[in-house]
N, C-alpha and C positions, 0 to 999 in steps of 0.2 A: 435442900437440893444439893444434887452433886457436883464437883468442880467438872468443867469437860477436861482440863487438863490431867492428862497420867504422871503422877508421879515416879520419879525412877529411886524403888527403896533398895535396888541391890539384889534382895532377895526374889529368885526368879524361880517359881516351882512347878514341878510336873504334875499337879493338881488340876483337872480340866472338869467340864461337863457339861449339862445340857439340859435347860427347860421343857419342861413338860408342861402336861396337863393336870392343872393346880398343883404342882411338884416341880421338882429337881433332881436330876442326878447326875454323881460327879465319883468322879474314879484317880485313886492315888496311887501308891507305889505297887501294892498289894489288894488294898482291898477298892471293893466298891460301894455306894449307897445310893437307893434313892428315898428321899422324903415328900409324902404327897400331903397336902389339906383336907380330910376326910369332912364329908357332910357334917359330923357331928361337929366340928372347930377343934378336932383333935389331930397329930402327926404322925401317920405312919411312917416307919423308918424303918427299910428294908436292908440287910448288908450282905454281901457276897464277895467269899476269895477271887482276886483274879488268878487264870493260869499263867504260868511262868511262860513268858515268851519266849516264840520261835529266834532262830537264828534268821529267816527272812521278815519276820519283825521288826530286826534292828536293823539291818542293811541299808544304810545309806541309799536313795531313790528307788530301792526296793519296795522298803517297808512304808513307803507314803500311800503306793493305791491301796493297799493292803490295810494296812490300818483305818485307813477311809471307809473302803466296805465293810469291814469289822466292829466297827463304830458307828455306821451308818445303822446294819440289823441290830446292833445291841441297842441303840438308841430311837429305832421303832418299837422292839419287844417291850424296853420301859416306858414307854409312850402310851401305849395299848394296856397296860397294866395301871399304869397312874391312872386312865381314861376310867378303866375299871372301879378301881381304887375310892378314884373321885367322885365315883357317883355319877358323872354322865353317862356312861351305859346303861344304868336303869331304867326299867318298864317302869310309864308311870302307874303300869295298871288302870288304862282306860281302855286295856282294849287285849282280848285272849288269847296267846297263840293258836295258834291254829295245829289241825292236829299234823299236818308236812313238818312245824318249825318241831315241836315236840317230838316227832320221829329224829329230827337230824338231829336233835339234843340229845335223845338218848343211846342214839347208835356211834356218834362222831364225837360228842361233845370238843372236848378243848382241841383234837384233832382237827375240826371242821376251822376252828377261830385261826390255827397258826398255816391252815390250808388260805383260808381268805387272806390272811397278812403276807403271806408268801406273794397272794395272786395281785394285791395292793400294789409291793414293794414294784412286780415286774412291768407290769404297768405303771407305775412311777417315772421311772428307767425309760422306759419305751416312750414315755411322754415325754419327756426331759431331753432323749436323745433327737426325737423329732423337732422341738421346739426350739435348741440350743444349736444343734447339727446342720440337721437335712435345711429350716426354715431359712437361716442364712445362707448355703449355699446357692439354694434356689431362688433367693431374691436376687444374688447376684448374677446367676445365669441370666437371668430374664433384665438386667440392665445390660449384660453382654448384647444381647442378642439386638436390645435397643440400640448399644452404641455403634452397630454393625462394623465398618471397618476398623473402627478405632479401636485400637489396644489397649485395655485396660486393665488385663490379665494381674499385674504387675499390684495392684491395690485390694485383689482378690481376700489373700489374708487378713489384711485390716480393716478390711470391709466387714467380714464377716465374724472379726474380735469384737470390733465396735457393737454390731448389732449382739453379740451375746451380751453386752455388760446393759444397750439399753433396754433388752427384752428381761433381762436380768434385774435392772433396779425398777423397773416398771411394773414386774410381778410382785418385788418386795413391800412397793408402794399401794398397789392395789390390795394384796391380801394383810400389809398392815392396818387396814381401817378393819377390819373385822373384827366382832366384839370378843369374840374368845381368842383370835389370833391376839389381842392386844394385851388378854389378860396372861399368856405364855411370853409375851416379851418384856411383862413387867419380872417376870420369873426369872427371866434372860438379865436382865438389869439384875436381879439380885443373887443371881451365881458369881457375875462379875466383879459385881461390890463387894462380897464375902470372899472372894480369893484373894483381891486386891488388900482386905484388913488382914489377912493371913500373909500377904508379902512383905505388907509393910511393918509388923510382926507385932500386930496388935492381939489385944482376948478376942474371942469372936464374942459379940455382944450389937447387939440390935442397935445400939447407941454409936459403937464402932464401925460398923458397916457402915448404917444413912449415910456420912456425907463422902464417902470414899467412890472412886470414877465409875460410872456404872460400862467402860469399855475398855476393851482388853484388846492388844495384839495378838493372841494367840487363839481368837474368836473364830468358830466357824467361818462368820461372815467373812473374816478377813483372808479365810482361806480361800473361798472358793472365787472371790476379787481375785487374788491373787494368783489364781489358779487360771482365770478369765486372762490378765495380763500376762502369765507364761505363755500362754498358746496362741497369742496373737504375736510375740517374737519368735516364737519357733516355729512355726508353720510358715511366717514369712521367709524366713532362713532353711529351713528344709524343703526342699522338692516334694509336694503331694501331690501334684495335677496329674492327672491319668494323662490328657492327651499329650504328656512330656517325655512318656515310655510309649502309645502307642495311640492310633487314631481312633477315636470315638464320633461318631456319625449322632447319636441318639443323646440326648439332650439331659434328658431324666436319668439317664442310665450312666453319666459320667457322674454327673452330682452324686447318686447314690454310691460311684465307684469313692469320691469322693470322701462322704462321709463315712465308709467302711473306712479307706487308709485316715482318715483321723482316730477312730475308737482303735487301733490298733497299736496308735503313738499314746493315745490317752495316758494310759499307766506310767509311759514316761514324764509327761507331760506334768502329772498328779504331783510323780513322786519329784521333781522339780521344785514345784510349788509348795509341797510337806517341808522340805529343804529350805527355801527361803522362808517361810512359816517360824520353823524353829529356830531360824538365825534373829528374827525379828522377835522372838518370845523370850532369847537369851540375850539379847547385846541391846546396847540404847544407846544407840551413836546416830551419824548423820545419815547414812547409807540405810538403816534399821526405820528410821523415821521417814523417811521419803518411802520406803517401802508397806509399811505400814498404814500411813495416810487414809488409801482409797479405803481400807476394808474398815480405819476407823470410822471414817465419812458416813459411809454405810449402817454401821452400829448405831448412828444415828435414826435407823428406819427398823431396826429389828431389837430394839433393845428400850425398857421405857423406866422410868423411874418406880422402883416396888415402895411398897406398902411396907410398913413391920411385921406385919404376918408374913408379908411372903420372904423378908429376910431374916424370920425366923425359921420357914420351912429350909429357905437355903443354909443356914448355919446347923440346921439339924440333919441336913445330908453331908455338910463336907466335915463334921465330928468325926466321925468312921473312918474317912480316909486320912485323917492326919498321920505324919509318919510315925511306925510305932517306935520303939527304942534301938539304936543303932541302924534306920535304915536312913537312906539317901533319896530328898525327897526333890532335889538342886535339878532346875532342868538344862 
């Protein structure tokens, strides 16, 4: 078993990635990899150049939403593919297309697959924006209108941070009991452990990884914590209430004005949080640790103790992106 404590070895590198299904994949200076578990107990192990990044890339609170949603598709398209990969996509052959699915196969083929993943992603978004957004505004409309003359305007914001982080850890909770969700956060734990033996600048070896922290500061989860606590200080602090510029009569239709001027701020918002992210991925001080806390707490619900198998798929995806010879690997 792993220590929960992070050790601070110095070495802080811009190696990152992301569990899949029965795989990993993880992206370095230059290149990329992902390694999946194929039916047969064998590792495929895929690499790809990255392209050289934009100038709104690096930009300081630019390059946070940016790289978000750039990360975001790139780490559905290897998701979908691992899925592939892995053998969960397959017919088990009890049962024959039919000749509609065989037409679309042969007319659309892979066309049709990144048309659905497209229509997935937007509905994702749409979901997420309703559930994250609009569902807290409107609860707290509807306590306004309970508390009729009393003023409560004033609590709006963190009313409505609050219920993101409990709708938030309550989804994490619920879709961690799932049997394959559990088997991708064991994957999550062993992306973690394997970078952590790379920082603290051991051989990557299955022996090395097991007992090394299976959580990271620089983790998904802890971003998008952090991302939850950026926007319940800024929104408190910035004016968004419509009826502040002008009178709204209709009840639904300020809420809605509502959560339009949030998606608006979002990108600021993001790029805020990418910011404090990579402060907490570089430095290990007092400020860093109190910042980091919640998203480590959290990695506690999305990250599970792997197997040797599965810290061998992870040591066989982040091979590829070690730095090669004179490159700069230092985050």
């Amino acid at each position: 078993m792993s220590k929960d404590k992070i050790k601070d070895t110095g070495k802080k590198t811009k190696i990152g990635g992301q569990a899949l299904i029965e795989g990993i994949m993880m992206r370095g200076v230059s290149n990329a990899a992902m390694a999946v578990r194929m039916k047969d107990g064998s590792i495929d192990v895929e690499e790809w150049e990255l392209k050289e990044r934009k100038w709104y890339e690096k930009t300081p609170f630019i390059r946070g939403s940016i790289n978000f949603v750039t990360q975001l598709m790139d780490g559905y398209k290897c998701m979908m593919k691992s899925a592939e990969k892995s053998g969960m996509l397959d017919d088990d052959g009890s049962e024959e297309p039919s000749k509609f699915e065989k037409w679309l196969d042969d007319k659309f083929g892979d066309k049709l697959t990144n048309a659905i993943m497209a229509v997935a992603m937007v509905i994702g978004v749409a979901l997420a924006v309703v559930l994250f957004l609009f569902v807290p505004s409107y609860l707290f409309s509807l306590i306004e209108m309970a508390a009729g003359d009393v003023d409560i305007s004033m609590w709006k914001s963190t009313f409505e941070g609050v219920m993101k982080l409990i709708l938030f850890v309550a989804y994490m909770a619920v879709v961690a009991q799932m049997k394959d969700i559990k088997r991708t956060y064991e994957y999550h734990g062993a992306e973690h452990k394997t970078i952590a033996c790379y920082e603290a600048g051991k051989p990557l070896t299955v022996e090395n990884v097991r007992p090394m922290c299976r959580f990271h500061p620089r983790c998904g989860t802890s971003f998008i914590i952090i991302t939850l606590l950026v926007s319940i200080l800024f929104y408190s602090i910035v004016p968004i209430e419509p009826g502040q510029w002008f009178s709204i009569e209709n009840n639904a239709l300020a809420v809605m004005l509502r959560v339009v001027i949030k998606l608006a701020f979002l990108p600021l918002v993001v790029g805020i949080a990418y910011e404090l992210i990579r402060l907490a991925g570089k430095y290990t001080n007092v400020f860093t640790r109190v910042l980091s806390a919640p998203g480590l707490w959290m990695q506690r619900l999305t990250t599970r103790e792997p197997d040797d198998s599965q810290i061998e798929v992870a040591i066989a995806a982040m091979k590829p992106c070690l730095p090669k010879e004179g490159e700069n690997d230092n985050w």
